[in-house]
C-alpha positions in Angstrom: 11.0 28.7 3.8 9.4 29.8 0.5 11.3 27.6 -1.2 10.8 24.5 0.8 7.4 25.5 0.3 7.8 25.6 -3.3 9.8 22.4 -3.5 7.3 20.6 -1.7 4.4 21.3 -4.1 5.8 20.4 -7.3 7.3 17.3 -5.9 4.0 16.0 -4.4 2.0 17.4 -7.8 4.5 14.8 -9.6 4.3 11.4 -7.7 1.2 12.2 -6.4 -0.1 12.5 -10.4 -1.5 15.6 -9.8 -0.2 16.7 -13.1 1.1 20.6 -12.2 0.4 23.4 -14.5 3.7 25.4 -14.9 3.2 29.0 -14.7 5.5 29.6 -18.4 4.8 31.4 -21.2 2.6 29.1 -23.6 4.6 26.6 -25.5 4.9 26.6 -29.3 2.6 23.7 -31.0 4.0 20.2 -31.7 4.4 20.4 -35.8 1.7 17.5 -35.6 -1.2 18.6 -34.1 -3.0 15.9 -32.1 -6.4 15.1 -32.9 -8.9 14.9 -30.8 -9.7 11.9 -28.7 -13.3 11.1 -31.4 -10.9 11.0 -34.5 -8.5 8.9 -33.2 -11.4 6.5 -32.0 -12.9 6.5 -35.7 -9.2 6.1 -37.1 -8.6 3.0 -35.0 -11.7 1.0 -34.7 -9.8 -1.9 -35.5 -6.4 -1.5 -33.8 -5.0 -4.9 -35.1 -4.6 -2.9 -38.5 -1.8 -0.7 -36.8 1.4 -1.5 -37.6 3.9 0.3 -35.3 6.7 2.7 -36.4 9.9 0.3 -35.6 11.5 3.1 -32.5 7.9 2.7 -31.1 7.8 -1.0 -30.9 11.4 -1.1 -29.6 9.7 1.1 -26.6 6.7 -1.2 -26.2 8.5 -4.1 -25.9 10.3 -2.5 -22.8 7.3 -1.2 -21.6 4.5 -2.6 -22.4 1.7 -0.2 -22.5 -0.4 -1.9 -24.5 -4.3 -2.5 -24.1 -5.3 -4.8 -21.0 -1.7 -3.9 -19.5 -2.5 -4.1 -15.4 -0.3 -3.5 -12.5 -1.2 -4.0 -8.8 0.7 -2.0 -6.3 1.0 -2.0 -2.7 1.0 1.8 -1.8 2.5 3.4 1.9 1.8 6.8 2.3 2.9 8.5 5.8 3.4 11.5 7.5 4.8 12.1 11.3 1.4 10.4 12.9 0.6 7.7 10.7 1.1 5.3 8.2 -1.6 4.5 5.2 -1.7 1.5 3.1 -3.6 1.2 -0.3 -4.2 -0.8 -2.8 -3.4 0.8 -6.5 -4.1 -1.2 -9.8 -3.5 0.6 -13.1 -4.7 -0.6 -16.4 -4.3 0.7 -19.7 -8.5 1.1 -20.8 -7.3 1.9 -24.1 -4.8 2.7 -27.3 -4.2 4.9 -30.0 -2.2 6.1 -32.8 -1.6 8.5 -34.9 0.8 10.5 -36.8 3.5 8.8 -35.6 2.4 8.9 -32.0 1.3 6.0 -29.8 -0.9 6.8 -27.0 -2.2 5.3 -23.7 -4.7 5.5 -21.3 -4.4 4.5 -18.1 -7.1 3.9 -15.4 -5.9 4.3 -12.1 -8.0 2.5 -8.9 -7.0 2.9 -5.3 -8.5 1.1 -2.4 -7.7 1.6 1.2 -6.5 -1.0 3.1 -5.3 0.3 6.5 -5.7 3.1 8.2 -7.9 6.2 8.2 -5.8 9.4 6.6 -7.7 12.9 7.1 -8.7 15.0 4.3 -5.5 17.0 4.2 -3.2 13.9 4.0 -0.4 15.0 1.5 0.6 11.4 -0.1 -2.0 9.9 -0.5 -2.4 8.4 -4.4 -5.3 10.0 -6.4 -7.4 7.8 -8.5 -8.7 8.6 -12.0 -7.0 8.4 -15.5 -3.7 9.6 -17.4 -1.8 9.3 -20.1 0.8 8.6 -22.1 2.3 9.9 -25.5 5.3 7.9 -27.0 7.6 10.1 -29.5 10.2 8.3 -31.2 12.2 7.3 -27.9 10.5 9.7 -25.4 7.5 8.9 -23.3 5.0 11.5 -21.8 2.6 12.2 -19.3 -0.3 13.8 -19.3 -3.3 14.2 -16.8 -5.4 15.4 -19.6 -5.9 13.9 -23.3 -7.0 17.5 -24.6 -3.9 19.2 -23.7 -1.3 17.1 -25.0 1.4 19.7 -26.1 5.0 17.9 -26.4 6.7 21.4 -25.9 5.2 22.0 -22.3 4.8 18.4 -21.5 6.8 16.1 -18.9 8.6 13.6 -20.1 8.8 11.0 -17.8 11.5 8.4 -19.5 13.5 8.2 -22.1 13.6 4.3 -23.5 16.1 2.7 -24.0 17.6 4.3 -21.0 20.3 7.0 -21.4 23.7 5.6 -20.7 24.2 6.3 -16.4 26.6 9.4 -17.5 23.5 11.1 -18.9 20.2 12.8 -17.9 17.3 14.5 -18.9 14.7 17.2 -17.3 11.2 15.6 -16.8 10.1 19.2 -16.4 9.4 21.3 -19.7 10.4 24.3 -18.3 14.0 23.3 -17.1 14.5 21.6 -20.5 13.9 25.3 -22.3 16.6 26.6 -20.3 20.3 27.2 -21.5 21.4 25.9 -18.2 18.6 24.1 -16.5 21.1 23.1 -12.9 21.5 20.2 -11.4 18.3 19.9 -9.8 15.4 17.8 -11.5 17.5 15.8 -13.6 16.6 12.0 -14.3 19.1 8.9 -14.5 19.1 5.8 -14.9 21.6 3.2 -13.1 23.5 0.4 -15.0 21.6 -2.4 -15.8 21.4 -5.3 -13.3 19.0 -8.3 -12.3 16.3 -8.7 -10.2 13.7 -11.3 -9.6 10.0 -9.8 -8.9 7.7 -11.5 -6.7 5.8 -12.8 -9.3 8.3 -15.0 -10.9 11.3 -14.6 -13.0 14.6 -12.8 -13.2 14.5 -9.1 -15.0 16.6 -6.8 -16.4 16.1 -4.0 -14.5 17.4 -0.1 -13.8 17.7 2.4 -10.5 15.6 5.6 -11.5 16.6 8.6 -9.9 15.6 12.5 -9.9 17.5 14.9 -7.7 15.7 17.8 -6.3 16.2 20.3 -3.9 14.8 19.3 -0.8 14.2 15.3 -1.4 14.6 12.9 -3.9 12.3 10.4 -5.6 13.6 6.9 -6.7 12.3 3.9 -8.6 13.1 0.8 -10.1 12.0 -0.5 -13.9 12.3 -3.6 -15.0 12.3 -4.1 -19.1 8.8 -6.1 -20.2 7.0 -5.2 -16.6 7.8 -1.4 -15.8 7.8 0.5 -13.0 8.1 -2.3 -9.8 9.2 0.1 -6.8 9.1 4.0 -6.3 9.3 6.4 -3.5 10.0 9.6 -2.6 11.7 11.0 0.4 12.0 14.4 1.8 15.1 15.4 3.3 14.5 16.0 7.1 11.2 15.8 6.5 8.7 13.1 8.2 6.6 12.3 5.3 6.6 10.6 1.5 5.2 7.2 0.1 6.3 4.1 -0.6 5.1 1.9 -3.5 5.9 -2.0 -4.3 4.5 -4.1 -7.2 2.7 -7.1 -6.2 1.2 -8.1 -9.3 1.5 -7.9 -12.8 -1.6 -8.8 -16.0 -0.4 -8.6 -19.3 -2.1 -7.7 -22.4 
């Protein structure tokens, strides 16, 4: 039971982007220290003078988190009494760069659209902002800007996609360990085509992490991103499902 319970908690801090603090020792620093969110302001008052390292660019162009970026979602969240519908629109409010680094922020708006959820309701989605950090390759997440620490962070995708016989630990903690198991590992599927609602045929990829007690799968489309996620407990009445329904570029 404790570990269902603990299971449960970490999975639903994840997808729900409640951004969980993992009790570890602290982290070394990144050899880069980041700068605070002011400098990197003053550095990039005009952005169009920013020429992006090449790896960086590759990653953009897959996913295109770049300034004015906006994604509408249809989000179901339910539970063994009810179902809950929400809108969700993220936009990215804003870009910077430096040291090598490219970075994101991403306001997240949820309205609710049908039914009335109590207080207590587990997955619901939670409005507000968050970030991202591309590395070279690696992209991260962060709920808060002043605590971006690579070595502690989770890295939520690795683009281009590892080939399908590979994986990689989101979680920081797993990744520090000699053997981190089989649970909490990330692929990604061969690539295949879909066309999106809004028009068009993509080249798209199954996204999958394995955990103990459920599973949470997605599916990203190169030049769009994330289209469809959920996350399923196993014998357990309750999770989220969440569609795109529109897309804004930059």
């Amino acid at each position: 039971m404790r570990k269902l319970l603990f299971a449960i908690l970490t999975i639903t801090s994840l997808f729900l982007n409640s951004y969980n603090r993992y009790p570890t020792q602290s982290p070394p620093e990144p050899e880069t220290p980041l700068p605070s969110e002011a400098r990197i302001k003053t550095a990039l008052s005009d952005s169009q003078n920013w020429n992006p390292d090449p790896i960086v660019e590759e990653v953009l162009q897959i996913f295109p988190l770049w300034q004015g970026s906006s994604w509408t979602y249809h989000y179901l969240g339910y539970d063994r009494s009810m179902e809950v519908v929400w809108q969700v629109v993220e936009t990215v409010i804003d870009t910077y760069s430096q040291g090598g680094y490219y970075i994101t922020k991403i306001e997240r708006t949820v309205d609710l659209i049908e039914g009335q959820p109590p207080h207590d309701f587990l997955v619901r989605p939670k409005p507000g902002t968050f970030w991202y950090l591309i590395d070279g390759h690696n992209i991260y997440r962060f709920g808060d800007f002043f605590h971006m620490d690579l070595a502690g962070a989770w890295l939520d995708l690795v683009i281009p996609f590892p080939q399908f016989s590979h994986a990689w630990y989101p979680n920081p903690d797993q990744r520090s360990w000699r053997e981190p198991g089989i649970y909490g590992f990330r692929t990604a599927s061969h690539p295949f085509q879909k066309v999106l609602p809004m028009g068009g045929s993509y080249t798209c990829y199954n996204v999958a992490t394995r955990f103990m007690d459920g599973t949470a799968e997605g599916t990203f489309c190169e030049t769009i991103g994330y289209v469809y996620q959920e996350f399923n407990y196993y014998n357990r009445a309750f999770g989220y499902r969440s569609e795109l329904i529109d897309y804004s570029p930059h």
